[in-house]
N, C-alpha and C positions, 0 to 999 in steps of 0.2 A: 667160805662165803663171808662177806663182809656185810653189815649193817647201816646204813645212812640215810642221811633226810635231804632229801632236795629242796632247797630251795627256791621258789620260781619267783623272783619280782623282779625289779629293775634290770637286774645282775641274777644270773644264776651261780646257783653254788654251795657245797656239801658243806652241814653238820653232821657232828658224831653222836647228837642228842636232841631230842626234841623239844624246842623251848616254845611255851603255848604264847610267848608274847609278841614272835615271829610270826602269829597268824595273820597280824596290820599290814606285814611286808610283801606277803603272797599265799599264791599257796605251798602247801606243805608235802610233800609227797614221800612216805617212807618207802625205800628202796633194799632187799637181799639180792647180792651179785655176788659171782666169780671175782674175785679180785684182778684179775686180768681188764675184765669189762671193765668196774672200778677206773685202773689205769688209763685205758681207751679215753673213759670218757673226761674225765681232769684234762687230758691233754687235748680236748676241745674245750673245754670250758676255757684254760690260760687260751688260746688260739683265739674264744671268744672276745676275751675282755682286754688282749693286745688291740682288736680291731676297734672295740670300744673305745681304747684311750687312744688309738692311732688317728679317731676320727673317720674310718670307713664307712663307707654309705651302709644304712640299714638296713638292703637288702642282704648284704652278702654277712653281716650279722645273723639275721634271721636264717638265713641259710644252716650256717655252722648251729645255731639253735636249735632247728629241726631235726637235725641230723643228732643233737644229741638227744631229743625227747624219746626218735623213735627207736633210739641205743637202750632208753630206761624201762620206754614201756613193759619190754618180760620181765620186768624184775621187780615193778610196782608191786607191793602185798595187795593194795586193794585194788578188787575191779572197778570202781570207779577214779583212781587215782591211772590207772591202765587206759580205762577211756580217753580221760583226761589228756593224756600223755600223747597217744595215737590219732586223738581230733588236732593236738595243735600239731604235730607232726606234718600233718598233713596240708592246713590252714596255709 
């Protein structure tokens, strides 16, 4: 099991530490996974932020987004960090 923090603001994207000054940039979500999942989901987030810099319409952004929220939600430690995760998932 691997340890990480999510980032949620502009950009999504994993810390190995939790830095309280990141709280202006979004929210915070700390996350334990399979290292496998881990992998899974890095290789949406680069897929994300290629469409990002490619200029793709924001739907199909959001898209690859959701599909990474609802990859984190089991692994959120807190249930509201879990709600969280599974309401934008959805949105």
């Amino acid at each position: 099991m691997i340890k990480k923090f999510l980032i949620c603001g502009k950009q999504l994207y994993f810390q190995s530490k939790k830095v309280e000054s990141f709280n202006e940039l979004g929210n915070i979500i700390e996350l334990v996974m399979p290292i496998q999942s881990y992998w899974a989901i890095e290789e949406n987030m680069k897929y994300a932020n290629y469409l990002l810099a490619s200029g793709e319409a924001s739907a199909e952004v959001l898209n690859v987004y959701k599909k990474i929220f609802s990859t984190c939600a089991p692994y959120a430690v807190y249930e509201k960090d879990r709600i969280w995760l599974n309401t934008k998932a959805r949105d």
